[in-house]
C-alpha positions in Angstrom: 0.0 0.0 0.0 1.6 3.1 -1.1 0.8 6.6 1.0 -1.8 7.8 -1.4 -3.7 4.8 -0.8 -3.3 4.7 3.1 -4.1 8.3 3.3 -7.3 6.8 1.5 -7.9 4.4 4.2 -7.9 7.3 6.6 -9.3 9.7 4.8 -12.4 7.2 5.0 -12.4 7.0 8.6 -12.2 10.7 8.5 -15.2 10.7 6.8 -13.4 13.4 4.6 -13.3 14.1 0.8 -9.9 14.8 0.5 -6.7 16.1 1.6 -4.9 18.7 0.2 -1.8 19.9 0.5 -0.4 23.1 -0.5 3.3 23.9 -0.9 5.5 26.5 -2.3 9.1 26.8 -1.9 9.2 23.9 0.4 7.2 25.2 2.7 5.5 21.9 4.0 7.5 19.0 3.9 4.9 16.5 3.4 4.8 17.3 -0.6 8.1 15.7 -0.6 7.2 13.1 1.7 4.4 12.6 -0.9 5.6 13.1 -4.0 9.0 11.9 -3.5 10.7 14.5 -5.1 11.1 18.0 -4.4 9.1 20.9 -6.1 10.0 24.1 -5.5 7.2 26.2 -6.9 3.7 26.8 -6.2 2.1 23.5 -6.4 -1.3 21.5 -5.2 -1.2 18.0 -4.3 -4.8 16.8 -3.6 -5.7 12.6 -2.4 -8.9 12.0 -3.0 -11.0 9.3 -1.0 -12.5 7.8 -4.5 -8.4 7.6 -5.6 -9.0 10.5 -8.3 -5.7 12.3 -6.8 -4.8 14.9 -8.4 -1.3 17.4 -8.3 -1.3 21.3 -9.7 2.2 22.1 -10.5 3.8 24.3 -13.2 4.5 23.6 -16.8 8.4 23.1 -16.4 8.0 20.7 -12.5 5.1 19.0 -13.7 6.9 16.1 -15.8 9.6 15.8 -13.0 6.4 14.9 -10.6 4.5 13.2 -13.1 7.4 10.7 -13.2 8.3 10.3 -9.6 5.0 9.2 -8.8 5.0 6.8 -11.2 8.4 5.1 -10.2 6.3 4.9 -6.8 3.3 2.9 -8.1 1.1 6.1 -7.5 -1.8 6.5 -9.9 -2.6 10.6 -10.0 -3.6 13.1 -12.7 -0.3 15.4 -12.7 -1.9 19.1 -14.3 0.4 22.1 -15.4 -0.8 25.6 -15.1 0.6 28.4 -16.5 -1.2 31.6 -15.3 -3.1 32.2 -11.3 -6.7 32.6 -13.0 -5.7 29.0 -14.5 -4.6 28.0 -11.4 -7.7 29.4 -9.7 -10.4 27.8 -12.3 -8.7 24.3 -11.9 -7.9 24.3 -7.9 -12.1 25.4 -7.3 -13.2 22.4 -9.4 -11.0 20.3 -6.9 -12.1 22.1 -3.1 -15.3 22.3 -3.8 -16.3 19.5 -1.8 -18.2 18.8 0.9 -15.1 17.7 3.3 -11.0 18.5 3.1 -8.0 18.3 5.2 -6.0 20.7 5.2 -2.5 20.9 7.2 -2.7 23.3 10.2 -2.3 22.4 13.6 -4.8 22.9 16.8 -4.0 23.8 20.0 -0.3 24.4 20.9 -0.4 24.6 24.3 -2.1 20.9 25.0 0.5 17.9 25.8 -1.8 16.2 22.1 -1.5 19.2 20.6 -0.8 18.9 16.6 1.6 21.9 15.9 3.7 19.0 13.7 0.8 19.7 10.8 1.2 23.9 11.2 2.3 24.0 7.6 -0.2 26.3 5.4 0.1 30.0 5.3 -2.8 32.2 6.5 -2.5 33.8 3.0 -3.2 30.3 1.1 -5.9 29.2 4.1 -8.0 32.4 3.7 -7.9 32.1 -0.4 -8.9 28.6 0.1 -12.2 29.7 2.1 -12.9 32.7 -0.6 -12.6 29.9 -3.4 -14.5 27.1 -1.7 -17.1 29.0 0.8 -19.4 25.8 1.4 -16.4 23.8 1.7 -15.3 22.3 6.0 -12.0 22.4 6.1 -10.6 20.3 8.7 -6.6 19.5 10.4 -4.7 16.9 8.6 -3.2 16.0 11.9 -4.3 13.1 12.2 -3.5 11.5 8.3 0.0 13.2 9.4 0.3 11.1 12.4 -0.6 7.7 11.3 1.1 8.2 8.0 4.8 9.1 9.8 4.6 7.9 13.5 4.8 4.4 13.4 7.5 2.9 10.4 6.6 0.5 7.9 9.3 -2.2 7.0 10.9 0.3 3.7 11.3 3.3 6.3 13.3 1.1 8.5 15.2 -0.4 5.7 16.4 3.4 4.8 17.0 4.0 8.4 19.4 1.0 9.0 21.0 2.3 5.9 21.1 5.9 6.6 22.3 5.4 10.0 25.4 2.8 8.7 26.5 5.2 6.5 26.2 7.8 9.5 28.2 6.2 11.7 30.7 5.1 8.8 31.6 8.8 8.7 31.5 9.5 12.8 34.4 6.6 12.9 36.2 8.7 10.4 36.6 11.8 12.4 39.5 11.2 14.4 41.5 11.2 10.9 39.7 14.5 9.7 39.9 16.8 12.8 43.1 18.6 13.6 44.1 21.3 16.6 43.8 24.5 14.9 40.5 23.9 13.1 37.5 25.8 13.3 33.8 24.5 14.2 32.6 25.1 10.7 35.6 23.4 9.0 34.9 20.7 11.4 30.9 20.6 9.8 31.8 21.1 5.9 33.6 18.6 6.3 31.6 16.2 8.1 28.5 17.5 5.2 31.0 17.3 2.5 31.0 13.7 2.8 26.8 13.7 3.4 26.4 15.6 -0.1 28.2 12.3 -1.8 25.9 10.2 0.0 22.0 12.6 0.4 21.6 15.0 2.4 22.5 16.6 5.9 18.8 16.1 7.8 19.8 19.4 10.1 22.6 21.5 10.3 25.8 19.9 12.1 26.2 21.1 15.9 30.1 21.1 16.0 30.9 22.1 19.8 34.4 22.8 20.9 35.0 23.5 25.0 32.4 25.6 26.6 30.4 25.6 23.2 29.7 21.7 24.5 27.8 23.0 26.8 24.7 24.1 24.7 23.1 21.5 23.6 21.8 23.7 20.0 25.4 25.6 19.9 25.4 27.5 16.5 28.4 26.0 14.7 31.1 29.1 14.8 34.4 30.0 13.9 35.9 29.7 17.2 38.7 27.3 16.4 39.1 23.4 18.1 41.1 23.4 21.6 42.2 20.8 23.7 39.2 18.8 25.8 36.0 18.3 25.0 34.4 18.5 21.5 30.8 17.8 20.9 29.6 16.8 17.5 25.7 16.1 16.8 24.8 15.5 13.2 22.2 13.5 11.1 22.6 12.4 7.5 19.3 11.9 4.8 19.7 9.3 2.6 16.0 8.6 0.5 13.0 9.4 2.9 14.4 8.6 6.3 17.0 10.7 8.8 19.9 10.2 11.1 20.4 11.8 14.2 23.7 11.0 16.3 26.0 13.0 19.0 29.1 11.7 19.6 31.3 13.3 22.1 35.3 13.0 21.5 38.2 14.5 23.9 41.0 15.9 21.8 44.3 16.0 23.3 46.4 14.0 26.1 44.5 11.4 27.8 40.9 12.6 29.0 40.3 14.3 32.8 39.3 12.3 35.5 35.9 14.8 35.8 34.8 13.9 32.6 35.5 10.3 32.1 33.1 10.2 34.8 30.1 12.1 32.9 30.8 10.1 29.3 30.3 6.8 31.6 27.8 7.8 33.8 25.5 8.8 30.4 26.7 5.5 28.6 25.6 3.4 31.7 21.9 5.2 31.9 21.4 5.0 28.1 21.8 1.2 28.7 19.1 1.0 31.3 17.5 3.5 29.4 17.5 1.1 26.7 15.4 -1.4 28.4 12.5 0.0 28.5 12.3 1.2 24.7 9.9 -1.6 24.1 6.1 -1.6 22.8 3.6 -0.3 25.3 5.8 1.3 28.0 5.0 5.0 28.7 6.6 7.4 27.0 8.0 8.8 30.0 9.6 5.5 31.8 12.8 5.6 30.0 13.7 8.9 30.9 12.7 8.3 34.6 15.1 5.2 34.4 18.1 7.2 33.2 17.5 10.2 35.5 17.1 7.5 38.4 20.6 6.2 37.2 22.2 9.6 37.2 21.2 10.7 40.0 22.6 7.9 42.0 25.7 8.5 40.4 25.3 12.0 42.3 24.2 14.2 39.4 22.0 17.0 39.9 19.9 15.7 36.5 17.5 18.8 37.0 20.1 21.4 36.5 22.2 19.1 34.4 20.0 17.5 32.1 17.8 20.0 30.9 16.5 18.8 27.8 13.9 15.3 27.0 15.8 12.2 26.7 14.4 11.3 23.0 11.9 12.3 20.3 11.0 11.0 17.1 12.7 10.1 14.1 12.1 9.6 10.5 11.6 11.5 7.5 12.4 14.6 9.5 14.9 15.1 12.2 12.4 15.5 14.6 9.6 13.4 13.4 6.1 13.1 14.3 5.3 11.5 18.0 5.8 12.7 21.4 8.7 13.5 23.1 10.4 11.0 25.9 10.8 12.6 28.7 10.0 12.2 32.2 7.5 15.6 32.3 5.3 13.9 29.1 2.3 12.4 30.2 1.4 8.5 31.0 -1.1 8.9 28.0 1.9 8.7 25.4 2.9 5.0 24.9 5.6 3.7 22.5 4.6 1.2 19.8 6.7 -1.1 18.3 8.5 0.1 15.2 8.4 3.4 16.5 11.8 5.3 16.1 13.3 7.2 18.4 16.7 8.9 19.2 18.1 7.8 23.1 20.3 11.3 24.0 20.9 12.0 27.7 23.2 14.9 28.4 25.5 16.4 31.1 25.8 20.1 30.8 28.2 23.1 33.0 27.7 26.2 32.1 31.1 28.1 30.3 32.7 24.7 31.0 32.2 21.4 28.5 29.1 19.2 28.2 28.6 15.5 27.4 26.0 14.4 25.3 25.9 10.5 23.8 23.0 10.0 21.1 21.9 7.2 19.2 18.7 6.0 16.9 16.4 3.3 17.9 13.8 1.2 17.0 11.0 0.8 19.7 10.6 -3.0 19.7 7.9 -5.7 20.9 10.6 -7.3 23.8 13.9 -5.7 22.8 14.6 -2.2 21.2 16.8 -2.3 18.1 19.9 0.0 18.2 20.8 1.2 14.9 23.5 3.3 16.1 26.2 3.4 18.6 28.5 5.6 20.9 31.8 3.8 22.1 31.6 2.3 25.5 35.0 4.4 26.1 35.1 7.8 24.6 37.5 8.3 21.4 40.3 10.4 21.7 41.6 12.7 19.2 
């Protein structure tokens, strides 16, 4: 069942007409989630619940889409336009149904709140309502959810392949980064070797001393020193994402202080681990590691001050909730659910430690598809 047709199935339930997604520029990333390819101009993608899907693109993007969907066994009417009253006159013949999804979120602020579908501007949500006035347009959120939250058995085929050739590059580092170098050098060339292979999925966090110790750093020129360097990057290779941290020391053998940290993280990612299995609360693996740190005498609340995992896929940070030990008991893992596993130790204008890895929620057993070294690499 390709996504066309289980966005049918849903759309069913739904009780909707369609869904319809409207892109330009890339600004919703579920056309290229969709489509498999990337458009970059103004363009309509539309999945029908009688399977009469239909895609609005222009003249010169249209063939380009036409034949992606084909090589994914999807069966839509691709149509050019080559003017906005065209466009007009052909998108009204398409909304002008009883029932439509559209993709904007709910309410922010609740713990199920759907902000991952916030993806249409106000301008094209308020044209939409002038064109189709009769038409209920309703949040996507849901198709979004069940068509990205839980991974079918290709999606984790790309993500044991994305995250091999992830880690592949990681274990090259120590031959790449040299005393002297700055931050950024450090990331080109680290994305360098992505662009052979896809895609970076974010921009590379490259964290050299006190820099460690923000866990979303902005990548600078400050050049590499001695002790601590924090690298968190993700590769994209076909639809699915990598997300890893590795932490290296870089110099003479590594302080007492943070040897400490890098096994105290290592040991609760292991416990962590355990409970990264279908139907445990979201939460319960990030109690687990916090229990384990703070045992190890680690204030965790003024140390680890970020979740312990979220979800991972097609974006970086994919659809699902967050692990953390604040989430609610409502959220339960399901197996073949991915997530990334990423405690950290952070002081302030000093160095931080952060080990990060991807995994696959599983029925007894989670599946690790990455891994940090059980003894930190030095450089």
């Amino acid at each position: 069942m390709n996504k066309f047709e289980k966005s049918q199935t849903l759309l069913k339930e739904l009780n909707g007409d369609g869904w319809l997604i409207v892109c330009n520029e890339g600004s919703d990333v579920n056309s290229r989630f969709l489509l498999g390819v990337e458009s970059h101009a103004r363009h309509y993608i539309y999945v029908a619940v009688n399977g009469e899907h239909r895609v609005l693109a222009v003249e010169m993007e249209a063939p380009m889409i036409e034949k992606s969907l084909k090589n994914n066994g999807v069966h839509a009417k691709v149509d050019s336009y080559n003017s906005l009253e065209d466009l007009k006159s052909k998108l009204s013949l398409i909304v002008n149904k009883k029932r439509i999804a559209l993709n904007f979120g709910e309410n922010i602020f609740s713990q199920k709140g759907t902000n991952y579908a916030d993806f249409i501007h106000a301008g094209d949500y308020f044209s939409l309502i002038d064109l189709a006035p009769n038409t209920e347009f309703f949040s996507a959120a849901p198709i979004i959810y069940d068509l990205r939250c839980v991974k079918s058995q290709e999606d984790l085929k790309d993500l044991r392949n994305v995250c091999k050739a992830t880690i592949e590059i990681l274990e090259s580092l120590p031959d790449i980064v040299k005393l002297g170098m700055t931050e950024r050098e450090v990331k080109a060339e680290i994305e360098y070797r992505y662009m052979k292979l896809g895609r970076p999925s974010f921009p590379a966090i490259v964290g050299s001393g006190a820099n460690a110790a923000d866990p979303h750093h902005n990548t600078s020129t400050k050049k590499v020193e001695p002790g601590v360097l924090l690298v968190d990057t993700g590769l994209q290779i076909d639809q699915m994402c990598s997300d890893i941290t590795w932490t290296f020391w870089l110099g003479n053998k590594p302080s007492d202080e943070f040897l400490k940290a890098y096994n105290a993280l290592y040991e609760s990612k292991e416990i962590a681990n355990k409970y990264l299995i279908n139907n445990i609360p979201n939460s319960i693996p990030a109690i687990k590691c916090r229990e384990y740190l703070a045992d190890e005498g680690y204030d965790h609340e003024k140390l680890f001050f970020h979740g312990f995992g979220h979800s991972l896929g097609f974006e970086a940070h994919d659809i699902g909730a967050r692990i953390s030990w604040k989430v609610s008991d409502d959220f339960i893992l399901k197996e073949n659910m991915v997530y990334t596993s990423e405690p950290g130790l952070y002081w302030e204008d000093k160095w931080g430690v952060r080990l990060e890895d991807d995994i696959v929620i599983g029925k007894e057993k989670c599946e690790k598809l990455t891994y940090n070294h059980k003894d930190p690499i030095t450089i």
